[in-house]
C-alpha positions as CSV (number, residue, x, y, z in Angstrom):
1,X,120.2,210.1,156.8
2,X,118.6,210.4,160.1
3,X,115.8,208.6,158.9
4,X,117.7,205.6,157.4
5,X,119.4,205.5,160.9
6,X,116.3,205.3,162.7
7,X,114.8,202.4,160.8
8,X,118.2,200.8,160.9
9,X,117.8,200.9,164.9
10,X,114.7,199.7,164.6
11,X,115.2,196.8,162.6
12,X,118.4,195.9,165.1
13,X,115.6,196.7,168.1
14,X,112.9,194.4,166.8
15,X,115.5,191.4,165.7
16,X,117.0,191.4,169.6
17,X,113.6,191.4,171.1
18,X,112.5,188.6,168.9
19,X,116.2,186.6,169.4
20,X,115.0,187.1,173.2
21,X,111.6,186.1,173.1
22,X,112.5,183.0,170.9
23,X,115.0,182.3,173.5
24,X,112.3,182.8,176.3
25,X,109.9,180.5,174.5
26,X,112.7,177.6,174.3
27,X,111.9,174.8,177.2
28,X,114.2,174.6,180.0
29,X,116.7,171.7,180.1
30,X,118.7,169.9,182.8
31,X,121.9,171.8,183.5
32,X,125.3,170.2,185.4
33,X,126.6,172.0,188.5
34,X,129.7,170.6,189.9
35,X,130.9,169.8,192.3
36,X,133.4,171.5,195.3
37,X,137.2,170.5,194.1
38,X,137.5,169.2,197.9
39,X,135.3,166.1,196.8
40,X,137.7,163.3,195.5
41,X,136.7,161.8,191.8
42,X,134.9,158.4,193.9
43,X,132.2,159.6,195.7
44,X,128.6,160.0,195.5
45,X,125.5,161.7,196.5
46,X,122.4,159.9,197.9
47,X,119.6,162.9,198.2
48,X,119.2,166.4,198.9
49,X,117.0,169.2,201.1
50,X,116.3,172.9,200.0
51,X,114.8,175.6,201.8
52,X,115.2,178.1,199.1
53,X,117.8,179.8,196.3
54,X,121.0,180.0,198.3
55,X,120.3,177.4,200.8
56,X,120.3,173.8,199.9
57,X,122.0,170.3,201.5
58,X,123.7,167.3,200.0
59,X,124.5,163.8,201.3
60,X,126.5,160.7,200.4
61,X,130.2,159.5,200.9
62,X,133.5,160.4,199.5
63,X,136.9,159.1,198.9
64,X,135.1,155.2,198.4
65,X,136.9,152.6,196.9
66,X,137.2,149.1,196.4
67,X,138.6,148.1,199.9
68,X,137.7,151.6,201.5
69,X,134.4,152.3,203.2
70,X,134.8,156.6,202.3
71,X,133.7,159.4,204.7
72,X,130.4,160.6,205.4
73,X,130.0,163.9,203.0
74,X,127.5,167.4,203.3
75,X,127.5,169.6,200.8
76,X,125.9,172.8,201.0
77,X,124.6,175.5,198.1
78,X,125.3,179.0,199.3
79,X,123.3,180.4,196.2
80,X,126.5,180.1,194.0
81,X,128.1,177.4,194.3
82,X,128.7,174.0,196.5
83,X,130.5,173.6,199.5
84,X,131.6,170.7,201.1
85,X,130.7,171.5,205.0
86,X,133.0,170.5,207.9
87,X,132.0,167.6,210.4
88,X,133.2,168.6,213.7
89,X,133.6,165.6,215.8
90,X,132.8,162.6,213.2
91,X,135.7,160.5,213.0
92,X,134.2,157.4,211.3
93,X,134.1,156.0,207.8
94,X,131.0,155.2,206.4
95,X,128.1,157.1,204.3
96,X,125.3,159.4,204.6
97,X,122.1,158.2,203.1
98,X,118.9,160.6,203.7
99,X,118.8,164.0,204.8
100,X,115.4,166.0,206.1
101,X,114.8,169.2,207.7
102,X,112.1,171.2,208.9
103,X,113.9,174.7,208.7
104,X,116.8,176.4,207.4
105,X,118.0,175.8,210.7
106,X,116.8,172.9,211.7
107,X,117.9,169.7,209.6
108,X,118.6,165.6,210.3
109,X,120.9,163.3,208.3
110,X,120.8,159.7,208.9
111,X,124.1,157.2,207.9
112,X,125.9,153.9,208.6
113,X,129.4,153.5,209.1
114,X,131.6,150.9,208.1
115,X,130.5,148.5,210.6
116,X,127.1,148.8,209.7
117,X,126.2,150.9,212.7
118,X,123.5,153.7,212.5
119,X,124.9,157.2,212.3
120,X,122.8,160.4,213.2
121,X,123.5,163.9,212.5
122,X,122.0,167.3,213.5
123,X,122.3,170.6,212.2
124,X,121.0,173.5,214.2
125,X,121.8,176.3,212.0
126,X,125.2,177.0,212.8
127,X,127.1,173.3,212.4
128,X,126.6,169.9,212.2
129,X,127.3,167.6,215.0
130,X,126.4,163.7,215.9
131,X,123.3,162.7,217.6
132,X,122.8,159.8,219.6
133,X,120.8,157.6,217.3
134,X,117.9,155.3,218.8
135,X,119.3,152.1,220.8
136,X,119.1,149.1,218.5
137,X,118.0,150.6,215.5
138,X,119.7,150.8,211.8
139,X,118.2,153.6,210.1
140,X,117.9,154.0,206.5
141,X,115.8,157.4,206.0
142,X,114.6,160.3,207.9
143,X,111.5,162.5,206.4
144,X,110.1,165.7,207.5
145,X,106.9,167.6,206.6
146,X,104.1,169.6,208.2
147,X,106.7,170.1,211.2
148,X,107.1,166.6,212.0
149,X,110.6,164.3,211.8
150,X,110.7,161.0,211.0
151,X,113.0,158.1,210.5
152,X,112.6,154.9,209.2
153,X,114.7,151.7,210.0
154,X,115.0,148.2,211.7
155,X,114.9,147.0,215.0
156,X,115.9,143.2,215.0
157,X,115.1,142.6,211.4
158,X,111.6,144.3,211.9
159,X,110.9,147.8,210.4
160,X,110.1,150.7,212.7
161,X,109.5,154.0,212.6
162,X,110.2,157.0,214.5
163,X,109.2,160.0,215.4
164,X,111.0,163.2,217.2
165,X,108.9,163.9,220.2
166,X,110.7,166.6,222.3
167,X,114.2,165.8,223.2
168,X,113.7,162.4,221.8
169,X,112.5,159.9,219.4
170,X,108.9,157.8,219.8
171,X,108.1,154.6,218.0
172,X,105.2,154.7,216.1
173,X,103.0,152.3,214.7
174,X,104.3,150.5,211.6
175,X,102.0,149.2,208.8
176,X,102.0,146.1,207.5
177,X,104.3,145.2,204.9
178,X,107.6,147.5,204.4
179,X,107.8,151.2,204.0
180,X,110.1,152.9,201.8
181,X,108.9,156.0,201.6
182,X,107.2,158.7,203.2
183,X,105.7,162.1,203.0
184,X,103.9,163.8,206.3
185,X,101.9,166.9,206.2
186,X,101.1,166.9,209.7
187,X,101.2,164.4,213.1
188,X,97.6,163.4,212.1
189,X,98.2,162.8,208.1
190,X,101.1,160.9,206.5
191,X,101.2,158.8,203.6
192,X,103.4,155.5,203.3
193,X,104.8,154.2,200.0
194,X,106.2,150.2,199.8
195,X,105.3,146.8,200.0
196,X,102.0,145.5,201.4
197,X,102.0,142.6,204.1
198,X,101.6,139.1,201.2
199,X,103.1,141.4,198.0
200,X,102.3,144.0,195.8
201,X,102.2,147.8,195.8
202,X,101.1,149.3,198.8
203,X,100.0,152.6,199.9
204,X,99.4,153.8,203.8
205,X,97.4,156.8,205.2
206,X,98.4,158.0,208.9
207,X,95.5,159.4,210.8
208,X,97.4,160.0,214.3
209,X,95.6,157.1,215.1
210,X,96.0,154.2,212.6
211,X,97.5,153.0,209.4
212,X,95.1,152.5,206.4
213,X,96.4,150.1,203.7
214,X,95.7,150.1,200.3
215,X,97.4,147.8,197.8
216,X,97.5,149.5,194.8
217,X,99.3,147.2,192.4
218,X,98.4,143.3,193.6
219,X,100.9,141.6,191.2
220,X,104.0,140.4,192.5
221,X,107.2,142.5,192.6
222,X,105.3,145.8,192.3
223,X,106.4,147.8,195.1
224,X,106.2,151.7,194.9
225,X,108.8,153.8,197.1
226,X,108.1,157.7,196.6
227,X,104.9,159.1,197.3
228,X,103.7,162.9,197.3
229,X,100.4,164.5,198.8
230,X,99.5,167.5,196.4
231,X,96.2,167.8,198.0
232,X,93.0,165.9,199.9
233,X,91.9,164.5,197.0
234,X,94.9,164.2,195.5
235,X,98.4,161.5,196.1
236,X,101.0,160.2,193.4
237,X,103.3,157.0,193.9
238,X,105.7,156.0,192.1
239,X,108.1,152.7,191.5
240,X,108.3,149.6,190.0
241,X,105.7,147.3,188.1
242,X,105.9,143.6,188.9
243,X,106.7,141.7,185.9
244,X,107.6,138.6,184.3
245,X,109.7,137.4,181.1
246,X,110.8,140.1,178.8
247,X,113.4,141.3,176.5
248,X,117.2,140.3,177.4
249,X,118.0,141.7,181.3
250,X,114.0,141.7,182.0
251,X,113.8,144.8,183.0
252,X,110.7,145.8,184.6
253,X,108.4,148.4,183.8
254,X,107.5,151.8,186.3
255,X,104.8,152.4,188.3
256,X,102.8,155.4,188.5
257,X,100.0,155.6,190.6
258,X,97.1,158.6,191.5
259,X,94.8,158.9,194.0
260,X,91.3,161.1,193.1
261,X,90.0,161.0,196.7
262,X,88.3,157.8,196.1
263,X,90.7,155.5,194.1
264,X,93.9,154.4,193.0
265,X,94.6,154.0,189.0
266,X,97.4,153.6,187.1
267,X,98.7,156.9,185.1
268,X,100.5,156.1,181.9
269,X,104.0,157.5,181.4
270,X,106.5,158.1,178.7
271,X,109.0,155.1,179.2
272,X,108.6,151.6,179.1
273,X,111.1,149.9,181.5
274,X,112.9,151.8,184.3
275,X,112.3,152.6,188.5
276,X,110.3,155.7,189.6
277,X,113.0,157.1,192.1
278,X,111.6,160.4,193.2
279,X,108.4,162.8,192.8
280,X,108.4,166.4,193.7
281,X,105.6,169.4,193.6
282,X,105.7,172.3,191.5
283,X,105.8,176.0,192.9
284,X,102.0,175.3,192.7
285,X,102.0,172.7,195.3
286,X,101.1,169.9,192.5
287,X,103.0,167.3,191.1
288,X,106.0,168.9,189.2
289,X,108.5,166.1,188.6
290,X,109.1,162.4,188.3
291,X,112.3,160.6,188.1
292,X,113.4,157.3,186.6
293,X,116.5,155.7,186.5
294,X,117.0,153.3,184.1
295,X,115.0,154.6,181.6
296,X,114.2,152.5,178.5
297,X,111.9,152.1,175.9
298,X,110.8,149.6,173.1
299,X,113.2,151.1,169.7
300,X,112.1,151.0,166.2
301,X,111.0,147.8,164.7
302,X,114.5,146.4,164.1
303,X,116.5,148.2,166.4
304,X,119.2,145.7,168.0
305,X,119.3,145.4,171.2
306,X,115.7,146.0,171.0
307,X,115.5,148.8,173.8
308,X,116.8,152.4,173.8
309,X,117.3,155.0,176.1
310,X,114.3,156.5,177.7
311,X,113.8,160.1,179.8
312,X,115.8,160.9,182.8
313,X,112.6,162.5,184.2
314,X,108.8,163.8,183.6
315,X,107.4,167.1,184.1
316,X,103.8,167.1,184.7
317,X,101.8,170.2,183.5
318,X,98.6,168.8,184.9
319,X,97.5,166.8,181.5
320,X,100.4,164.7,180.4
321,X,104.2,164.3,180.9
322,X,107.3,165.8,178.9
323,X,110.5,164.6,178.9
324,X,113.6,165.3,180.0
325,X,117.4,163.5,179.6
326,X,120.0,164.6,182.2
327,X,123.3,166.2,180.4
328,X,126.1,164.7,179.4
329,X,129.4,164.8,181.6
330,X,132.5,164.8,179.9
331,X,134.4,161.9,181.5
332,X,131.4,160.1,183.4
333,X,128.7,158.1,182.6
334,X,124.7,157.8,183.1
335,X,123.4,158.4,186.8
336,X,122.1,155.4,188.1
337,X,119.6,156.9,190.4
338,X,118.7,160.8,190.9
339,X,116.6,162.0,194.0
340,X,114.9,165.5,193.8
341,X,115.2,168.3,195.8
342,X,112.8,171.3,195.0
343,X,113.5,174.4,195.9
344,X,110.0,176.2,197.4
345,X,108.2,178.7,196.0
346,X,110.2,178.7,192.7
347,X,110.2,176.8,189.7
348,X,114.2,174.9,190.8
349,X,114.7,171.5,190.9
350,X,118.0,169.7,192.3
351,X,118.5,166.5,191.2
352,X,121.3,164.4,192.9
353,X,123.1,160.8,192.7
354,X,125.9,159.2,191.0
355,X,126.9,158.6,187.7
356,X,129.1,155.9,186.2
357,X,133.2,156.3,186.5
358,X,136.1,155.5,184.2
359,X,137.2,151.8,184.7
360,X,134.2,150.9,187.3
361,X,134.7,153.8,189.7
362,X,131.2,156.2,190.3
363,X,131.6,159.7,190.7
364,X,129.1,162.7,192.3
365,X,126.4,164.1,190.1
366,X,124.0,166.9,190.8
367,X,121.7,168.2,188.3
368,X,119.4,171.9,188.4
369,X,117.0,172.8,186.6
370,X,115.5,176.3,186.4
């Protein structure tokens, strides 16, 4: 009897461990994490920071409607759940667009309100509180890395850029063309991702000194808007191939792009039509993620409309892609676009944005994987 019990045991033993190590095996998927019940129905999310598991920062606007500008919305992850975070002192409608800091305790957000007027926002580890923003400048992002601040925007209908220099902000040279993204690793190294000067794709490298332009798609409409260092002899951007005629809508196709240390070619990905919104590194350091919003590809010979839906986003494992859809939301829609966030040293990604509304509205969407 004893003996029947122990191989019984046994048998239950060895079938957990093997339910568990199937279940370990299984490949991670996208999870939904909602939001704070504080955040009205209409509102959305425009990008994220984290500086590790219980410390994280959202931005966007809440309470927008047809005829109503919202309010400027933070959220913050305390390692549980989402908070929406008080804003002592800012009494203006508008939104929140990009968000960057350098420290847990040490972070910039960067907004318009309803007038159009730039809108600046500092958090110095206890609150957040409005800034004076730079005189005559509409800002659109701000950016840190390697210890440095950044913000991009307009002066006059020509882009500048900006960098915190003590107690202030400095204006930096601007290459030519637009920027629409950036990623620093230190005052003397930064890479720019947009639009060269006459057209196409093009990519800058900062010295401290001087821009260096490279186009890296020539045909027209190409632009590219994320971009990601992993190494010296090693950058990623990603966005949009230029592109004429097509199936109904035209959509156009994404561009990804890689540096080796010598030159730019074009890396082939999983989805034919769609934007590359967002990259982000690994706990390795290396490229980790990509993101694309309105992901499509070419459906079976007879499929009607000809396209179907394509992945959300890409993880790279250093040879090829997998993909990934975002989950379904009971009562929403698709995301339009979804900006990462990675969390450092771990394997967590956020993902935030907006996703599609009953009856034309939007509503908040954030996204976690790992």
């Amino acid at each position: 009897m004893t003996r029947r019990l122990l191989v019984a045991f046994l048998a239950v033993a060895l079938t957990v461990v093997a339910v568990m190590s199937s279940a370990a095996a299984e490949p991670g998927s996208w999870q939904h994490v909602p939001v704070p019940a504080q955040v009205r129905p209409q509102a959305g999310l425009n990008e994220a920071v984290a500086f590790g598991p219980d410390r994280a920062w959202a931005v966007g606007t809440d309470a927008v409607g047809r005829e109503a500008p919202g309010f400027p919305l933070v959220l913050r992850w305390n390692g549980t759940a989402w908070q929406r975070q008080s804003l002592p002192g800012v009494g203006w409608q508008g939104e929140l667009l990009s968000i960057a800091a350098t420290s847990a305790t040490a972070a910039w957000a960067v907004g318009r309100d309803a007038a159009g007027g730039p809108r600046l926002l500092r958090f110095d580890g206890t609150s957040w509180q409005e800034s004076r923003a730079p005189r005559g400048v509409v800002l659109t992002k701000a950016v840190a890395g390697g210890g440095e601040t950044w913000l991009i925007g307009s002066r006059d209908g020509a882009q500048v850029l900006l960098r915190r220099d003590g107690g202030g902000w400095r204006d930096l040279p601007v290459p030519p063309g637009l920027v629409y993204g950036l990623h620093i690793l230190a005052p003397d190294d930064a890479w720019a991702a947009g639009i060269g000067a006459d057209s196409g794709a093009a990519v800058s490298h900062w010295n401290g000194k001087a821009w260096q332009q490279t186009i890296v798609d020539g045909f027209p409409r190409a632009a590219v808007g994320s971009v990601l260092a992993t190494s010296p002899t090693e950058v990623w951007a990603g966005g949009t191939a230029g592109f004429i005629g097509g199936p109904p809508g035209k959509p156009i196709p994404p561009l990804l792009m890689r540096w080796d240390g010598e030159t730019w070619s074009r890396v082939a990905v999983p989805t034919d039509f769609g934007a590359i919104t967002s990259l982000a590194p690994s706990a390795s350091g290396k490229l980790g993620w990509v993101s694309v919003a309105r992901s499509q590809k070419w459906g079976p010979p007879g499929t009607y409309p000809p396209l179907v839906p394509g992945p959300d986003f890409l993880a790279w494992d250093g040879q090829a892609f997998t993909g990934y859809d975002e989950p379904a939301v009971a009562g929403e829609g698709e995301s339009s676009v979804l900006q990462l966030a990675p969390v450092p040293g771990t394997e967590t990604v956020w993902a935030v944005g907006r996703a599609a509304g009953p009856e034309g509205t939007f509503a908040p969407r954030i996204l976690r994987f790992g």
